[in-house]
C-alpha positions in Angstrom: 0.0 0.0 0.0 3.0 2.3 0.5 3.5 2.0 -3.1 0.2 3.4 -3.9 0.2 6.0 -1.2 3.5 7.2 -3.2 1.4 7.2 -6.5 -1.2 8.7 -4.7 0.9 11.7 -3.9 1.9 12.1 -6.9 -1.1 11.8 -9.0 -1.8 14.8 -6.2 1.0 17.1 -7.2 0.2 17.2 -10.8 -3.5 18.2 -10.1 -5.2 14.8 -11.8 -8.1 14.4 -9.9 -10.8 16.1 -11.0 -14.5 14.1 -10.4 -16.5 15.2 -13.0 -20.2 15.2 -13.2 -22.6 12.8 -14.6 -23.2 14.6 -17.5 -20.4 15.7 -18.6 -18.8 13.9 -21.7 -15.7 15.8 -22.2 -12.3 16.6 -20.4 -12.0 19.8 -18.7 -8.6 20.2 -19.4 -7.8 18.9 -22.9 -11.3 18.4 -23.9 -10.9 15.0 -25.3 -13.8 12.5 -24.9 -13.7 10.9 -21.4 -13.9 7.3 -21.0 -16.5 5.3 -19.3 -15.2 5.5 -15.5 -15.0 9.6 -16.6 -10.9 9.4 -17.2 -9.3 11.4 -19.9 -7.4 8.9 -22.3 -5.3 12.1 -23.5 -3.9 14.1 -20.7 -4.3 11.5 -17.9 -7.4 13.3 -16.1 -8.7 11.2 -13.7 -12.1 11.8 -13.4 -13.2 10.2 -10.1 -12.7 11.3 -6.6 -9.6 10.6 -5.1 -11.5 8.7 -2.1 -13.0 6.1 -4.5 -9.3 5.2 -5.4 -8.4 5.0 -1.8 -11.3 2.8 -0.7 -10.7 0.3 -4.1 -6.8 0.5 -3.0 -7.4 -1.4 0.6 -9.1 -4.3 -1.7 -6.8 -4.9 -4.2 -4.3 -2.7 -5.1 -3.0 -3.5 -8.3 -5.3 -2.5 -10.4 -5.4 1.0 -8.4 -1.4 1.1 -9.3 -1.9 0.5 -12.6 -4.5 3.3 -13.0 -2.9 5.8 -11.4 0.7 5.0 -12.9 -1.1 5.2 -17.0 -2.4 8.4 -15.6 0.7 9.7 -14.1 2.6 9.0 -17.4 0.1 10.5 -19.4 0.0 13.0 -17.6 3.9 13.5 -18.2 3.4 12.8 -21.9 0.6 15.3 -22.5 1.5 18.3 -24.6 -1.0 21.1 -25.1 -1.8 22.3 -28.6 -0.8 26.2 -28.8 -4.5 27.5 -29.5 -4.8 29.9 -32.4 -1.3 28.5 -34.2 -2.0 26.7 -37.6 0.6 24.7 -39.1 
């Protein structure tokens, strides 16, 4: 669990979680189409509240690892498009 705590921390620092509501469809930070669970497949958005992690971390933790790791390194992959800048 020390692992994910770590993640956890991290995922903190660069600002990914960000519940989003019911309704909405698209990221609020890269407005790419969320997926299902409401996570943004482009910039690593994750799109639940960080509680729900914790509480599915104390029941199996790997697949809570995993999830926040891809987000993590999303996150660090994620480029923004310079708006108004055609090429």
């Amino acid at each position: 669990m020390a692992n994910v705590a770590e993640l956890m921390a991290e995922a903190r620092s660069l600002d990914l979680f960000k519940p989003h509501g019911a309704f909405e469809v698209h990221c609020s930070n890269c407005h790419t189409r969320l997926s299902p669970m409401g996570d943004c497949p482009q910039c690593g958005l994750i799109g639940r509240p960080e509680a729900e992690l914790e509480r599915r971390a104390q029941a199996g933790a790997a697949g809570v690892e995993r999830t926040l790791r891809e987000a993590i390194a999303k996150r660090r992959a994620y480029k923004p498009v310079k708006e108004g800048r055609a090429t």
